[in-house]
DRENZA-458213 format. One record per atom (N, C-alpha, C): residue number from 1; chain; atom name; x, y, z. Coordinates in pm, 1 decimal. Example, Ala and Ser with C-alpha at 12.3 -4.5 7.8 and 13.67 -1.06 7.14 Angstrom:
! DRENZA-458213
(node 1, A, N, (1319.0, -569.0, 780.0))
(node 1, A, CA, (1230.0, -450.0, 780.0))
(node 1, A, C, (1320.0, -330.0, 780.0))
(node 2, A, N, (1285.0, -225.0, 708.0))
(node 2, A, CA, (1367.0, -106.0, 714.0))
(node 2, A, C, (1290.0, 3.0, 787.0))
END
This chain:
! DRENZA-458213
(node 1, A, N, (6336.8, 12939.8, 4833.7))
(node 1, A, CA, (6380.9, 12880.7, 4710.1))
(node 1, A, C, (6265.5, 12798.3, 4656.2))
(node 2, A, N, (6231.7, 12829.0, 4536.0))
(node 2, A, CA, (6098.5, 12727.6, 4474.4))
(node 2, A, C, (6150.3, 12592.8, 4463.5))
(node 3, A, N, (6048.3, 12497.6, 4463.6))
(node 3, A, CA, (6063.5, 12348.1, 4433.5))
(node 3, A, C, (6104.7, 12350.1, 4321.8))
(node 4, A, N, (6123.3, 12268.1, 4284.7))
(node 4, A, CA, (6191.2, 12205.2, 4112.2))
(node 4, A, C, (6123.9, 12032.1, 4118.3))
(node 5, A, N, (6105.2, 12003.8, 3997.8))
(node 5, A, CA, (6109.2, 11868.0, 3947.6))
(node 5, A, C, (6220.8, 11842.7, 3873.4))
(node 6, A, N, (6310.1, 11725.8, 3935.4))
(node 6, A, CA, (6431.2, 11654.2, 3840.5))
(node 6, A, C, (6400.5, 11601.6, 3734.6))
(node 7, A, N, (6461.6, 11561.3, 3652.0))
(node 7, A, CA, (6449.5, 11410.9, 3537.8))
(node 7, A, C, (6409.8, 11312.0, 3562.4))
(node 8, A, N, (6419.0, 11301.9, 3708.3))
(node 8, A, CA, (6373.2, 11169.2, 3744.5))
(node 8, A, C, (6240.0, 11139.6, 3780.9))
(node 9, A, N, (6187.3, 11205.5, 3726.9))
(node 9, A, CA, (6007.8, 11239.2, 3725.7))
(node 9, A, C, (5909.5, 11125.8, 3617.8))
(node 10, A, N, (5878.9, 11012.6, 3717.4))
(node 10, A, CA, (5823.1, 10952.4, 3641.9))
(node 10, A, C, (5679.5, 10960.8, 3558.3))
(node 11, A, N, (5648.1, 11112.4, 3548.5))
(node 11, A, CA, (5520.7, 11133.3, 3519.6))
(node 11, A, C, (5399.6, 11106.8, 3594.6))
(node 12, A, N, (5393.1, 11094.7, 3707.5))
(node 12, A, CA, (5287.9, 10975.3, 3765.2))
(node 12, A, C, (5173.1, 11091.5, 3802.2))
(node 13, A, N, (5216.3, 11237.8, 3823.3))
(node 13, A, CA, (5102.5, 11324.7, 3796.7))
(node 13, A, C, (5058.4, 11348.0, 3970.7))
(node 14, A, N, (5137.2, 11265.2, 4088.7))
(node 14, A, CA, (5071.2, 11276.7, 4186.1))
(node 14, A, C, (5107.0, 11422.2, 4293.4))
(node 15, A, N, (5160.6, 11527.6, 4204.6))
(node 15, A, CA, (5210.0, 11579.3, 4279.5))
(node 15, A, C, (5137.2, 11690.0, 4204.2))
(node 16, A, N, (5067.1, 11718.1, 4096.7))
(node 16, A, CA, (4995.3, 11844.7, 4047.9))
(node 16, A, C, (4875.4, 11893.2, 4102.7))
(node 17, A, N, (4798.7, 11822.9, 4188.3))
(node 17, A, CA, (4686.4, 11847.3, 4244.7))
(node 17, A, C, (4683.1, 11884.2, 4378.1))
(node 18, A, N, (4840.0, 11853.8, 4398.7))
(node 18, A, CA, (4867.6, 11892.8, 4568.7))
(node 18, A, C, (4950.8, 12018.5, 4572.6))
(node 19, A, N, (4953.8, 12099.2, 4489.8))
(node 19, A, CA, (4985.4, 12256.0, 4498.8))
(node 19, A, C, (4908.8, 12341.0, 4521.5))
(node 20, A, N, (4868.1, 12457.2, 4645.5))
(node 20, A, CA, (4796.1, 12529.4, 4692.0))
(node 20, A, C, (4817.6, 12659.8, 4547.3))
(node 21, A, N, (4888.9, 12607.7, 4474.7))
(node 21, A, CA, (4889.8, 12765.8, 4402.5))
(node 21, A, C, (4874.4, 12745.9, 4245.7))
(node 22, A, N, (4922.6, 12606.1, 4249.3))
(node 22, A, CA, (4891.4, 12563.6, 4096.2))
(node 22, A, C, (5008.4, 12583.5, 4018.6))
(node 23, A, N, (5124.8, 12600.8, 4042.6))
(node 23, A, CA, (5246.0, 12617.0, 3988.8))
(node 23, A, C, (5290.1, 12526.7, 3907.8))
(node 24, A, N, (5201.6, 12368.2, 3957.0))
(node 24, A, CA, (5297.0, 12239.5, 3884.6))
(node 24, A, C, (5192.7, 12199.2, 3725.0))
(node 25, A, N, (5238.7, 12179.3, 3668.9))
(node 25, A, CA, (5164.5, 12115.0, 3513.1))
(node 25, A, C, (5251.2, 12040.1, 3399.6))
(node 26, A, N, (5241.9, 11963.3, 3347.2))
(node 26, A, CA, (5290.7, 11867.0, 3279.1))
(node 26, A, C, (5354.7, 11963.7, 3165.7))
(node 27, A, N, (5509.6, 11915.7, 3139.4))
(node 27, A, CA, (5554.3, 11963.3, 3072.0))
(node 27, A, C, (5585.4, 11890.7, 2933.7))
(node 28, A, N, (5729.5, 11860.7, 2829.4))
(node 28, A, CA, (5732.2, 11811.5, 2743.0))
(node 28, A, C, (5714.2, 11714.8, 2768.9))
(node 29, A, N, (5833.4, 11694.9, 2896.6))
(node 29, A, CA, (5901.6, 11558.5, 2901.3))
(node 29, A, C, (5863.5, 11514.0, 3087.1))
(node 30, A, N, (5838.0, 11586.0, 3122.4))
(node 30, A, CA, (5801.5, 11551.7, 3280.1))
(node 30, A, C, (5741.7, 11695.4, 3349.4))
(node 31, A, N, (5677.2, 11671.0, 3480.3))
(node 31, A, CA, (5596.5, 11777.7, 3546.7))
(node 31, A, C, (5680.4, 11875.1, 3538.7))
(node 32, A, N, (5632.0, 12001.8, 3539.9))
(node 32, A, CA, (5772.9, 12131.3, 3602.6))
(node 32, A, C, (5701.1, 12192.3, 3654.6))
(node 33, A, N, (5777.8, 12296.4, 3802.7))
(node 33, A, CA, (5681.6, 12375.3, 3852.7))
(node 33, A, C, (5702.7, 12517.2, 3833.7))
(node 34, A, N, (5659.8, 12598.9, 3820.5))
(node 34, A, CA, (5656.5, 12788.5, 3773.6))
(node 34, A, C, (5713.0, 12872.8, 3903.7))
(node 35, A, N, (5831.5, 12868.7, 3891.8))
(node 35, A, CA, (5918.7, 12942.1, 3968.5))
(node 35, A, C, (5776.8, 13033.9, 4054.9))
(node 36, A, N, (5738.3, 13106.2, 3996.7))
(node 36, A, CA, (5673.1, 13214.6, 3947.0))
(node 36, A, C, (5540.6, 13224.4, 4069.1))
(node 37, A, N, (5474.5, 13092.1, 4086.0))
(node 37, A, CA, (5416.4, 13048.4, 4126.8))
(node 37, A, C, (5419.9, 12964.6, 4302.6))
(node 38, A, N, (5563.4, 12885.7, 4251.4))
(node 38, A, CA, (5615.2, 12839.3, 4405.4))
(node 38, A, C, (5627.4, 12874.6, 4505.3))
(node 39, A, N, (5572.6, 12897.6, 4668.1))
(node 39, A, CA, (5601.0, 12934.6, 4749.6))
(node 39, A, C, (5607.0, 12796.1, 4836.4))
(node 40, A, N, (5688.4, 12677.2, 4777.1))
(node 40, A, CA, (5713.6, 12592.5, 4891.4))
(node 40, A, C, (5652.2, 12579.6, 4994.2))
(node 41, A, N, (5503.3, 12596.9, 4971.0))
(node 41, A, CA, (5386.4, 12520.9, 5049.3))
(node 41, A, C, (5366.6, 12627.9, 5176.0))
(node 42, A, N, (5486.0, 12748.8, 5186.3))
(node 42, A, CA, (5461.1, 12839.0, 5313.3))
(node 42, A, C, (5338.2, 12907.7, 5302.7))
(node 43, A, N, (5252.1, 12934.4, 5413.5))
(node 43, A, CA, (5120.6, 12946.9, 5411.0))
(node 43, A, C, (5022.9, 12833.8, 5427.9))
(node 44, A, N, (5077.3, 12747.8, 5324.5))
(node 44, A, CA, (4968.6, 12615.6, 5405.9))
(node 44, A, C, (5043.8, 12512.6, 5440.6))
(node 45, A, N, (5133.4, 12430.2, 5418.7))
(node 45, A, CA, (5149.8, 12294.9, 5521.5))
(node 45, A, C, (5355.3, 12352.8, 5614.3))
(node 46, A, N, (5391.9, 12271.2, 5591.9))
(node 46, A, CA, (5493.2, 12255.7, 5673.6))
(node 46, A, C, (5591.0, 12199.8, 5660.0))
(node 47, A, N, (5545.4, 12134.6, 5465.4))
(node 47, A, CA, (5688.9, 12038.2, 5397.2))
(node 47, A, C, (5604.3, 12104.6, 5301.5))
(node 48, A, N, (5675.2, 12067.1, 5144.8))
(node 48, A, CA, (5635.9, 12103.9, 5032.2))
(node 48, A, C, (5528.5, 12005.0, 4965.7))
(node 49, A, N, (5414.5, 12042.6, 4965.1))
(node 49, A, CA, (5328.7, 11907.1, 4956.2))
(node 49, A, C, (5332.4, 11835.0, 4804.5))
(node 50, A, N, (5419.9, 11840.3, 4749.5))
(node 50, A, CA, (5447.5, 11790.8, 4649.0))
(node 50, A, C, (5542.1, 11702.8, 4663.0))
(node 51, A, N, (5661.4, 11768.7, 4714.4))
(node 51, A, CA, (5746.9, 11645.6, 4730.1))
(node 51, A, C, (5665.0, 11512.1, 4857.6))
(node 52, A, N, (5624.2, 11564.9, 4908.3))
(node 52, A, CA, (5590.7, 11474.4, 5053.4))
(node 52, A, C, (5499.2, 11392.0, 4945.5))
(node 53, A, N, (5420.0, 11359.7, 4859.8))
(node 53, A, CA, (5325.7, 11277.6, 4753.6))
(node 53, A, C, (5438.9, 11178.1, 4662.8))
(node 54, A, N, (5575.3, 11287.4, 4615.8))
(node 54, A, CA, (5631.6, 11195.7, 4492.9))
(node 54, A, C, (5716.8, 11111.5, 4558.5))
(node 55, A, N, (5631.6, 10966.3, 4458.7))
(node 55, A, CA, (5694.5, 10842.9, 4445.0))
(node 55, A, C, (5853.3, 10842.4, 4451.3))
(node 56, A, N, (5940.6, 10898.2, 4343.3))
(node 56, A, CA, (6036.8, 10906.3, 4350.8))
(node 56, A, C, (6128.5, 10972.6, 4402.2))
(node 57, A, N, (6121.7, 11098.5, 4464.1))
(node 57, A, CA, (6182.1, 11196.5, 4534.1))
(node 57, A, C, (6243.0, 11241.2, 4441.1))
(node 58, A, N, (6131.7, 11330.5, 4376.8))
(node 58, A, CA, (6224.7, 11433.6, 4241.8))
(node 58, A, C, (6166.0, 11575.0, 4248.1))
(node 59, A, N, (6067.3, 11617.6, 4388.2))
(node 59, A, CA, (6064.9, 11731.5, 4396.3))
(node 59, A, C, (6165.2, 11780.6, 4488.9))
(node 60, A, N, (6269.6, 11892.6, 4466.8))
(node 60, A, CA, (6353.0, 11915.5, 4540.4))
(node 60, A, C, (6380.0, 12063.4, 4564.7))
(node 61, A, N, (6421.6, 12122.5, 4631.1))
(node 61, A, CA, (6476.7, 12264.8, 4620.0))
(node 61, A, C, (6565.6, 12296.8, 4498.9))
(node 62, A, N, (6525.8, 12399.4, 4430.3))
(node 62, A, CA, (6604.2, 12493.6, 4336.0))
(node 62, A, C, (6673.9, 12562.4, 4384.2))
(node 63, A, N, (6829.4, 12565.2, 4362.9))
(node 63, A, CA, (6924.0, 12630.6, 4396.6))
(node 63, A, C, (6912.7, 12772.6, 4311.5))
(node 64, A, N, (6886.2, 12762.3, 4195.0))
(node 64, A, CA, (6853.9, 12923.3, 4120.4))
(node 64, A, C, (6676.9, 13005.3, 4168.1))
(node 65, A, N, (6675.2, 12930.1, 4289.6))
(node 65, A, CA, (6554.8, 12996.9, 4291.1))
(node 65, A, C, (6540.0, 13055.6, 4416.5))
(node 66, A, N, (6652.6, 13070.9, 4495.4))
(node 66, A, CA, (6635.5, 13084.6, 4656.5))
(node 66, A, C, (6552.9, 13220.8, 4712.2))
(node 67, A, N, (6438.0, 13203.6, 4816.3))
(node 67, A, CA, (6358.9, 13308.3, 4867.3))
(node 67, A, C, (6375.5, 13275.7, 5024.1))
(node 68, A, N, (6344.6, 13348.4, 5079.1))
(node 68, A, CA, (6334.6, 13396.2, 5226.4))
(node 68, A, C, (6229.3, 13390.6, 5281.0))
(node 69, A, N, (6180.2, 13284.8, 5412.7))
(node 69, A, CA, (6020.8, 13261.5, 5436.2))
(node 69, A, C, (5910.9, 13432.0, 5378.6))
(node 70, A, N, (5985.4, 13547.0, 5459.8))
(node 70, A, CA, (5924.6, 13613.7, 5418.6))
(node 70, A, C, (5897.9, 13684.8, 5253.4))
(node 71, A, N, (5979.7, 13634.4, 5169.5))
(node 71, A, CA, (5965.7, 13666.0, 5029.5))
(node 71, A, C, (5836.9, 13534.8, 4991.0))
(node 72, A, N, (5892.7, 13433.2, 5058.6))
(node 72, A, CA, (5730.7, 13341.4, 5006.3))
(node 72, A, C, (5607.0, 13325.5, 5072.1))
(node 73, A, N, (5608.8, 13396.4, 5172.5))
(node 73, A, CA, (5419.8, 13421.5, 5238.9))
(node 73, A, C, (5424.8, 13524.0, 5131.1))
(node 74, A, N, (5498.4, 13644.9, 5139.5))
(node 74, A, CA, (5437.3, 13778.1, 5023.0))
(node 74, A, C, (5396.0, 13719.4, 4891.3))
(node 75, A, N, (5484.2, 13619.4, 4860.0))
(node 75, A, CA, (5450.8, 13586.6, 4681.9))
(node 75, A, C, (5282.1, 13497.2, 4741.7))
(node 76, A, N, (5279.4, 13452.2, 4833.8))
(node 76, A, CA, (5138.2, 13371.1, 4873.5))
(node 76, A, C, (5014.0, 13464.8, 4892.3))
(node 77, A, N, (5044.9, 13587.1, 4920.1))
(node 77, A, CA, (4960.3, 13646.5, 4990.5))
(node 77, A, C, (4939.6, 13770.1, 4848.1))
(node 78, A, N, (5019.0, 13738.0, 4759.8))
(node 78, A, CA, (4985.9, 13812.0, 4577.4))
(node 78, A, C, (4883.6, 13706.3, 4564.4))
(node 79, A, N, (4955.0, 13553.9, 4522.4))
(node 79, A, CA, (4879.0, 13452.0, 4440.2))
(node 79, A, C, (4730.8, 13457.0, 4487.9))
(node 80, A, N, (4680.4, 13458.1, 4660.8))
(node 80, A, CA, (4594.6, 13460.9, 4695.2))
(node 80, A, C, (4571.9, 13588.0, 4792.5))
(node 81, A, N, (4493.6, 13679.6, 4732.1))
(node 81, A, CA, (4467.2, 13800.5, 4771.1))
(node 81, A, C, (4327.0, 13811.3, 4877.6))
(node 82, A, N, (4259.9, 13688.3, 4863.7))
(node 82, A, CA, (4161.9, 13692.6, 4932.2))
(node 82, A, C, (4152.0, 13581.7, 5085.4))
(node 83, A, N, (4269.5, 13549.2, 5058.8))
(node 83, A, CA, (4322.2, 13443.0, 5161.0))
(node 83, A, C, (4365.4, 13548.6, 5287.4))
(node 84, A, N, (4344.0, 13488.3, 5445.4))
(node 84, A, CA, (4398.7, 13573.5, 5553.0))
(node 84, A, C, (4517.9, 13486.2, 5586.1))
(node 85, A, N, (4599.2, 13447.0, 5592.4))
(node 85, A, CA, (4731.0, 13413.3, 5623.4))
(node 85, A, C, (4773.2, 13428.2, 5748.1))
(node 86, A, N, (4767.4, 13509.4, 5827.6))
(node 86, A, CA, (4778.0, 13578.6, 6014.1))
(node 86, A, C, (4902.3, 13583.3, 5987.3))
(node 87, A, N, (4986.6, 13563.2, 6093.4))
(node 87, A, CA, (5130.8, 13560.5, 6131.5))
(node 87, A, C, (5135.4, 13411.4, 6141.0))
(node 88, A, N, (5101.7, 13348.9, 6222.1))
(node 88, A, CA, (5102.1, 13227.6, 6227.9))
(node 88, A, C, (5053.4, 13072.1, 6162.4))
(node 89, A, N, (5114.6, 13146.8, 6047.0))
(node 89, A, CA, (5114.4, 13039.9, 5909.6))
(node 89, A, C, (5201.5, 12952.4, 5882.0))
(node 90, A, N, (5156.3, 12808.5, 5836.8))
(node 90, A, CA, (5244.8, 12689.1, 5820.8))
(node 90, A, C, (5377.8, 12723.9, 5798.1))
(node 91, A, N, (5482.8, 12675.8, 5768.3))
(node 91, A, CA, (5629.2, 12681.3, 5697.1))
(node 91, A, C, (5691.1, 12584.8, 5772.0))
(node 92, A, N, (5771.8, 12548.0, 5642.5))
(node 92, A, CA, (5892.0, 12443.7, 5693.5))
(node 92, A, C, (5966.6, 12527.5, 5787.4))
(node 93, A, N, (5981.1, 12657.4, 5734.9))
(node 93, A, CA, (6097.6, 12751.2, 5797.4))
(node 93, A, C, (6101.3, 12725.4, 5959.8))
(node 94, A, N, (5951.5, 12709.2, 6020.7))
(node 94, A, CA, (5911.8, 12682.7, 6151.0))
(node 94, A, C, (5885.8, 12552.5, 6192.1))
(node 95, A, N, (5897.6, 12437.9, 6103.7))
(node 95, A, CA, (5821.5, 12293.1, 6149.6))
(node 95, A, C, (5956.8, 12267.4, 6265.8))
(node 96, A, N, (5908.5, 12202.1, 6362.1))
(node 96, A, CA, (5956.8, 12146.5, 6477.7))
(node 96, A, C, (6030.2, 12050.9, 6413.1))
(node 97, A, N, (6163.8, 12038.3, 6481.3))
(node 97, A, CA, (6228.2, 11941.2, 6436.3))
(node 97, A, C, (6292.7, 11849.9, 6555.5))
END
């Protein structure tokens, strides 16, 4: 499921530079991130490195956007074609809990 930014997005911008894919960019009224683009950080960290940055906790899971670890390494492994990924790539799907 891609991240989302709420309303409750105070603009503060600290969460656009910490996307491995570039999905997030300032919108009318607050950041939004590109469905399109989102693979919830699988491939590189182990939380969504966007939310883990915002101040307010307004990056969250999209319920209209739900994917399957393996639907988001594939969308990772489109965005970055020159990237090796292995099997044993970051995901929340796997972080130790």
């Amino acid at each position: 499921m891609a991240t989302m930014i709420t309303e409750e997005c105070i603009n503060c911008g600290a969460c656009e530079p910490e996307c491995p894919n570039g999905a997030i960019s300032q919108g009318e009224d607050i950041f939004v991130i590109d469905p399109n683009l989102c693979t919830e950080c699988v491939g590189f960290y182990e939380e969504e490195a966007c939310a883990s940055v915002c101040p307010v906790d307004c990056c969250v899971p999209d319920p209209n956007n739900v994917e399957t670890e393996e639907q988001l390494i594939a969308k990772a492994r489109q965005i970055h074609p020159d990237k090796d990924f292995g099997t044993d790539f970051p995901s929340r799907f796997r972080k130790q809990k």
